[in-house]
N, C-alpha and C positions, 0 to 999 in steps of 0.2 A: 643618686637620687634624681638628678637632672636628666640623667637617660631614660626611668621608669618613668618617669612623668611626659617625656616624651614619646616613650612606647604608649604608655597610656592614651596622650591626646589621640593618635592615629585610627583605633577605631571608634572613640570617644566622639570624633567627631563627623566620620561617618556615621556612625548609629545615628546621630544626632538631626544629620543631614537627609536621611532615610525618613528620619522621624516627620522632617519635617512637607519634605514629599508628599505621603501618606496623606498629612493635613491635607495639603493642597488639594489633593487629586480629589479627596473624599470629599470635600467641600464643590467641589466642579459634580462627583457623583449624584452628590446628595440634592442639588439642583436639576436633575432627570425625573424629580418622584421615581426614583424607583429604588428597589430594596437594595442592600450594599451590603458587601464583606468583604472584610480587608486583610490579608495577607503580606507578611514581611521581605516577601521576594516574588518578581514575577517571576510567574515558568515557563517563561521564555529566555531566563537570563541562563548565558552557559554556562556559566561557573557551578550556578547550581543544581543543573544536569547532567555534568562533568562529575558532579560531586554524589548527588543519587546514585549516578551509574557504577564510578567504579566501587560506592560502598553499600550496592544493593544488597547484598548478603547479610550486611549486619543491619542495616535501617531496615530491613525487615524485622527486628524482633523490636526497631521502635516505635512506640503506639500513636503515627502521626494520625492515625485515621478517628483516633479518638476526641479530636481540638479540632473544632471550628477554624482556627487559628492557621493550623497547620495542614490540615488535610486537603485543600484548595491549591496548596504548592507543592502538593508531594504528586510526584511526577506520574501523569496517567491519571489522574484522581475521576476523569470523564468517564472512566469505562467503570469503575468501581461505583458511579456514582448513579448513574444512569439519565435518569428521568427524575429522580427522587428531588433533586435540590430544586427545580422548577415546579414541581409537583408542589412544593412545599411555599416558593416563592412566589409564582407566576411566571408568566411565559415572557418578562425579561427581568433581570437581573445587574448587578454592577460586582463585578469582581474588581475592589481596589487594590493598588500595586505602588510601589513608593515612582516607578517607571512611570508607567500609565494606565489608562483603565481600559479592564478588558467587559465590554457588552455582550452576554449569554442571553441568545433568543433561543426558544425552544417553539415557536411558531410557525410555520408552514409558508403562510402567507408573506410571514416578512421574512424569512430565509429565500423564496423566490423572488422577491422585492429585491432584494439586496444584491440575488445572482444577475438578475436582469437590468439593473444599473452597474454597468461593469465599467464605467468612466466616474461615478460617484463610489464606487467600492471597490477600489481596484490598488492593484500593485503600482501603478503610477505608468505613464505612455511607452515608457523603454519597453515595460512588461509588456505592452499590449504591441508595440512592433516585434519582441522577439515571439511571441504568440504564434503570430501573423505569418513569421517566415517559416516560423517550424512545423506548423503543420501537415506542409506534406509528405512528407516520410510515412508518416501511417493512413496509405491510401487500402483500395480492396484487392489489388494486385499480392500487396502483401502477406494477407491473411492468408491467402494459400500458401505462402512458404511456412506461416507460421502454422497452419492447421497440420500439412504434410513431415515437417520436422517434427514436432509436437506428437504427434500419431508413432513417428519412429521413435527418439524417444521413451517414449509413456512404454510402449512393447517392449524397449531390451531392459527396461527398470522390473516390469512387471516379472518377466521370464529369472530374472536375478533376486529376485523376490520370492517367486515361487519354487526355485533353484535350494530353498532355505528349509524345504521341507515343513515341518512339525513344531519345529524351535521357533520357525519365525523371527524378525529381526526387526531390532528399535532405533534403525537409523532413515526411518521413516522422512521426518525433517529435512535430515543431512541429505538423502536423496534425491527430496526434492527441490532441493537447492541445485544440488548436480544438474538436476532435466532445467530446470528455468536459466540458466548460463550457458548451456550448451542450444534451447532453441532461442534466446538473444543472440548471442555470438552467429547462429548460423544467417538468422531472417533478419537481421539488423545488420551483421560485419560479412555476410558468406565463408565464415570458418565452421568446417563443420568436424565436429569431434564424436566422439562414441561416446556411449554412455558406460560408466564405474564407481559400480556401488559402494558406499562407502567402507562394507567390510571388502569388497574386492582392495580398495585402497590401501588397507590396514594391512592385507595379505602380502602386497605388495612391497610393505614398508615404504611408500613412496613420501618423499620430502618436499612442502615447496617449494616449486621451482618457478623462473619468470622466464621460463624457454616461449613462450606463446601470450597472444593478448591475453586468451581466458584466464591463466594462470596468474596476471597481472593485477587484471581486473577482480578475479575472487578473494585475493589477499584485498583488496582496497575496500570491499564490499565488506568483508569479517571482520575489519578493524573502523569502518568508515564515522564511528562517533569521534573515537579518537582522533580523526584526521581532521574532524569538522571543529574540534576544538582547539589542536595545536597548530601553530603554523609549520609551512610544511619546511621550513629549513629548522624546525626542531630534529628533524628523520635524519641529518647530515651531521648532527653533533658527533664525535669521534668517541670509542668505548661507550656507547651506547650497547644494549644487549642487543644479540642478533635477531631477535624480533620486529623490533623496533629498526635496524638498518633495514632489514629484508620490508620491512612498511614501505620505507622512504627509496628504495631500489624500485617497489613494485608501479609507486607514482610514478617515477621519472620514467621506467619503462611505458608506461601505459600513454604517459602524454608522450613521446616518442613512436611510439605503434598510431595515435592519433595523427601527428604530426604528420608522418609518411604518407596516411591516408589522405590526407586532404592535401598533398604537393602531387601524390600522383594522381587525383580527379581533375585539379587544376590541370594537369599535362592533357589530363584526357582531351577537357574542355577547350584548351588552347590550341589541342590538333583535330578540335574537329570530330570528334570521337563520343560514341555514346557513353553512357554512365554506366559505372559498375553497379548501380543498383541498391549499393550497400545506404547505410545511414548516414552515414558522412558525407555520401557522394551527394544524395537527395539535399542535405544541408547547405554544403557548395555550391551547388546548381542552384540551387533557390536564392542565396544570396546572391551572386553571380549573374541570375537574372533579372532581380532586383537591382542590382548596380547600369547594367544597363538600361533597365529603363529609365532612372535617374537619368544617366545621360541620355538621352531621346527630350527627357522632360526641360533639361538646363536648369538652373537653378533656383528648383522650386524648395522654398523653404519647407512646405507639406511631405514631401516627396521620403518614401522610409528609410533609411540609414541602412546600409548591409551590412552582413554578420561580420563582424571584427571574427579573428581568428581565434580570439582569448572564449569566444561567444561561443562560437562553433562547440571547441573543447569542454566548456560548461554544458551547455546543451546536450551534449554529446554525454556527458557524465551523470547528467539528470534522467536522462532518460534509462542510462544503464541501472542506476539504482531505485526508479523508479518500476522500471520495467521487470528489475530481478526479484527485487523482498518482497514487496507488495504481490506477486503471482504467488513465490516460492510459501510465503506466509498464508496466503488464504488457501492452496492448496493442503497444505502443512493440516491446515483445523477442519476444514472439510475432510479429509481422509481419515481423520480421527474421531471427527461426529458420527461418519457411517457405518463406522467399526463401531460407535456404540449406537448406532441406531440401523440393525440390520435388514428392520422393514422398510427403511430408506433405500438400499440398497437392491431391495428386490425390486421396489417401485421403478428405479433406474434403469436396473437391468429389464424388467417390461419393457419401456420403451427403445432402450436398444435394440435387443432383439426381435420387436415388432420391426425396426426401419432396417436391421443386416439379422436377419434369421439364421439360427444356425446350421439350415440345410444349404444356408447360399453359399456357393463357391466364392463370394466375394471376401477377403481375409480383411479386418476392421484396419490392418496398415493403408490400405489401400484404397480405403474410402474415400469417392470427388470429397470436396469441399463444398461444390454450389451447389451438390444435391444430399449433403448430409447434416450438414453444421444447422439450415432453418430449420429441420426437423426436433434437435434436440431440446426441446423446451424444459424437460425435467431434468436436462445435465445443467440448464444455466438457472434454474431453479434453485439449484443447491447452492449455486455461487453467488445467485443475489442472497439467499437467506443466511450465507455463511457470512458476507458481506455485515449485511446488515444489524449483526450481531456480534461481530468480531472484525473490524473494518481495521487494517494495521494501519490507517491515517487515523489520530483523534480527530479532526475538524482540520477547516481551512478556515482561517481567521482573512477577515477582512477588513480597512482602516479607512478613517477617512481624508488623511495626508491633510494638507493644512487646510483641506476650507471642511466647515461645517455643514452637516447633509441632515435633511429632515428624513424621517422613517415611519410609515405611519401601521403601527399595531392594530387598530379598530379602527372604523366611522367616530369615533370620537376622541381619540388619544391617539397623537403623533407627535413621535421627541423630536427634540431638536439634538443631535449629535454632535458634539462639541469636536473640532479638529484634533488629528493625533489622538484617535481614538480608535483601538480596533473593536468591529464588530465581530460576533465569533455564532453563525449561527451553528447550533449543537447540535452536531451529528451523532451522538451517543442519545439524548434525550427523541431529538426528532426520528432515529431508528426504531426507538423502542416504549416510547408514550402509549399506554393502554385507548387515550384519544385518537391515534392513529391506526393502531395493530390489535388492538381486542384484548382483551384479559389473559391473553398467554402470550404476551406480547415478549416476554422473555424467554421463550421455548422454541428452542430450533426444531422448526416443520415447514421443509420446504415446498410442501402440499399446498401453503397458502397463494405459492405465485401462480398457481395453476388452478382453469376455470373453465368450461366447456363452453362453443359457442353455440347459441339459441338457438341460431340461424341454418345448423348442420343436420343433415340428415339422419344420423345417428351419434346423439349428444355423447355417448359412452367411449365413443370411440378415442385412437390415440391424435385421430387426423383432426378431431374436432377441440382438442385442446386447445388455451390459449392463454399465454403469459398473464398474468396481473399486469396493469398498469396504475400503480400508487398514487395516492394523491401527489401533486408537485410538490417539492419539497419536502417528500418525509422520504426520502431513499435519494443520497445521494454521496455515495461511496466514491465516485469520480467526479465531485462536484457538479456544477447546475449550467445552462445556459453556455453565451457564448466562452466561455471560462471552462468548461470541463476540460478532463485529461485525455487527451491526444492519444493514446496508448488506450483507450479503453474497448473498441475490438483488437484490439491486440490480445488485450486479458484474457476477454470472453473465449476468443476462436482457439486459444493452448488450453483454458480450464476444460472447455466441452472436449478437447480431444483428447486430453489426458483423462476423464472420466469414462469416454467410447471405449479407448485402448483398453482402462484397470477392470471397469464392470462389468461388458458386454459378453466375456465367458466366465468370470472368476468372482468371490467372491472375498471380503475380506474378514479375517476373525481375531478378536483376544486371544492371547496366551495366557489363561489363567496365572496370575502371580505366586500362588503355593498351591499343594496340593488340596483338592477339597473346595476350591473357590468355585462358587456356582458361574455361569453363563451370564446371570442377571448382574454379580456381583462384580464381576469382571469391568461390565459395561458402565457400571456406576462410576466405578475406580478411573473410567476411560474420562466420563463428563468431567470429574474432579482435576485431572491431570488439565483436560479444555478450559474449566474456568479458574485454574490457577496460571494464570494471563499477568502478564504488567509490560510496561512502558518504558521502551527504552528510546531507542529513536523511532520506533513503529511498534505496536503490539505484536506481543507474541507470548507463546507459552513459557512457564520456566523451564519446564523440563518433560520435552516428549518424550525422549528417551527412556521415560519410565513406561512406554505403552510397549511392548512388544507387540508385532501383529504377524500373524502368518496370509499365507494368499492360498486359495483351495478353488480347484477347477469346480465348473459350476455343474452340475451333472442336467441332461436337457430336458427340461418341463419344468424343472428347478426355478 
């Protein structure tokens, strides 16, 4: 009896302790005037990400989306959500949390407010010195590696592709996961690999292996929620299944492949010797040269801290998974939209072929960089609007660490922000608010980034086009201000060339699912597989796999 009673107390009084959180936090909300909903866990807590994730299967057949209660923590609930809860609320709201309270702006004004005080809304100074050093790595020098790998690539994917004849192939996804690891690894590390499709792989029977970085790093990328939740001397437990070893092999390798990189930049540096160029070296260098000026300066308290080594390896890691899911993802739903929207496709292929015509001896591998990438306005067209509708970040939350920040909404109403408070301006609502983007603000047409200038001799033309530029703050897939992502022409310059390389002869089409399926029906079938999306550590589809697509040369006037 004395032990149930003791089992008992244990989450008797967590509950209890939770419960009484909630009061708190909601009593601090409810001091903002503004609207509140309160939820039994934040979704930020791992345990309960850990817990959606691996029992996504079956908490899909249960009806969180039906409760108030529970639909605000079930994981991703932003992209299901939209615009609607602001719609309904106003342009801020209080999501309560037994933790803390998280502030949803769906406003324009105060989401650039917010970006542009980046010492009032920010990750705290550590963040804004490693900011500071890591920037240079993604200079213009780089784009060209990335454009010209990118370009090769995209070709030996497409040639493997169209290699599939009639049947077509639904490792769409899986592929382009392949080309996004293989142009990191080249324009980030200078390892350059060939591209193999994933049924080439199967053919193969090949196993992974941790012979090379890439093979390292793809295992830690396939598993990386897992890794983000256990510690990594879980991977060293003994009789462990060989999944699970082959995880915690793939870490130790990988920070070992980093390690070397950064003792032989050091040598370079020490003898006097240029840099290899790579991402790590850039990292080295930068801190490295920041360490010296420290010493020039003597000891200035102001003065930046250089990258510890533990820094370097972080940085170096974030930028790998940032740089691989978030491309490999937004390519993924783009190639899927155009295949159901084939008028998109031909719009594309226009402008390709207007700037490399098919009589030109020039072969689209082969294309400069600094005279083809400004051209393509309808290739990055598609990637803003794929973005902006399917962006595999939900938001970037912003806090205001322990001093209280005023924020002001109108000429008349401006909060006062209580400390230890994240603000979360909403990237799903500010995407997609019929106040921002028109009454089809939920319709992917990336016709809208595209606008003729006044000023051109002939308004119709392709040279006369000219990107959209959005209100501030309602487009901001790589965040705002001095704060955006570093890596974001990186994005740009592989998405536009991986579109040059697939559309510029070829076109892409549905494999009708049974016999008798119409054209129209197919495409329908394709949208449904696009908005059956959810949230795992980044959006993405449940299952593309269900698109077959074949690739068919374009025939010319086509």
């Amino acid at each position: 009896m004395e032990l149930f009673l003791l089992v008992a107390v244990i989450p008797i009084t967590w509950l209890s302790y939770n419960a009484y959180c909630l009061y708190q936090n909601l009593q601090q909300a409810r001091s903002l005037g503004l609207p509140t909903i309160c939820v039994f866990c934040s979704p930020d807590n791992h345990l309960w990400i850990a817990l959606q994730t691996g029992l996504s299967s079956l908490l899909r057949y249960v009806p969180l989306d039906y409760f108030k209660f529970t639909f605000y923590c079930h994981l991703g609930w932003e992209f299901r959500d939209r615009f609607k809860t602001h719609e309904r609320l106003g342009d801020a709201w209080v999501l309560v949390t037994p933790n803390k309270n998280w502030i949803y702006l769906g406003q324009a004004e105060a989401a650039v407010e917010i970006y542009s005080r980046n010492r009032d809304f920010a990750e705290g100074a550590d963040w804004q010195r490693q900011r500071k050093l890591t920037a240079t790595p993604f200079n213009e020098q780089k784009s060209k590696f990335v454009w010209s790998e990118s370009l090769r690539q995209a070709n030996d994917m497409l040639r493997a592709w169209a290699s599939y004849g009639p049947s077509g192939s639904t490792d769409t996804a899986e592929d382009v996961r392949t080309l996004a690891i293989n142009v990191l690894a080249y324009a980030g590390f200078q390892k350059s690999y060939s591209f193999q499709s994933q049924q080439r792989k199967a053919k193969l029977q090949q196993e992974a292996t941790l012979s090379s970085y890439r093979d390292a790093l793809a295992l830690i990328l396939q598993n990386v929620l897992v890794i983000i939740v256990l510690p990594a001397r879980f991977f060293s437990i003994p009789f462990l299944p060989k999944k699970w070893t082959l995880i915690g092999s793939a870490m130790s390798a990988f920070k070992q492949y980093m390690l070397d990189e950064v003792a032989d930049e050091k040598r370079l540096i020490s003898e006097g010797k240029p840099g290899s160029g790579t991402l790590v070296s850039n990292l080295v260098r930068a801190s490295e040269q920041q360490k010296q000026e420290n010493g020039k300066q003597g000891s200035d308290s102001k003065a930046l801290k250089p990258l510890t080594i533990d820094e370097i390896l972080g940085n170096i890691f974030v930028f790998n998974f940032a740089g691989h899911d978030t491309t490999a993802i937004s390519l993924s739903y783009a190639l899927l939209l155009l295949v159901a929207h084939p008028e998109v496709q031909d719009w594309v292929s226009e402008e390709l072929n207007h700037y490399n015509p098919p009589s030109s001896s020039d072969s689209i591998a082969t294309l400069p960089y600094e005279s083809t990438f400004p051209h393509l306005k309808r290739c990055l067209a598609v990637l803003f609007e794929t973005l902006r509708l399917f962006n595999p970040i939900p938001g970037i939350p912003k806090h205001t660490s322990s001093h209280p920040q005023p924020l002001r909404l109108s000429p008349s109403v401006t909060l006062a922000i209580p400390a230890n408070t994240l603000v979360v301006p909403n990237l799903q609502s500010l995407h997609t608010h019929p106040r921002y983007w028109g009454p089809d603000s939920l319709v992917w047409r990336p016709q809208r980034w595209i606008s003729s200038s006044s000023s051109s001799r002939n308004p119709s033309s392709l040279e006369a086009e000219q990107l959209l530029t959005p209100q501030k703050g309602t487009f901001i897939p790589w965040s705002e201000g001095l704060q955006n992502c570093p890596g974001r022409k990186f994005a740009q310059v592989e998405f536009v060339a991986v579109m040059a390389a697939l559309f510029g002869r070829h076109r892409a089409e549905v494999v009708p699912a049974y016999l008798g399926e119409s054209a129209e029906e197919a495409r329908k079938r394709v949208r449904a597989v696009v908005a059956d999306s959810e949230l795992r550590l980044l959006l993405g589809m449940k299952d593309p796999a269900a698109v077959r697509v074949r690739w068919v040369e374009r025939k010319e006037g086509s």
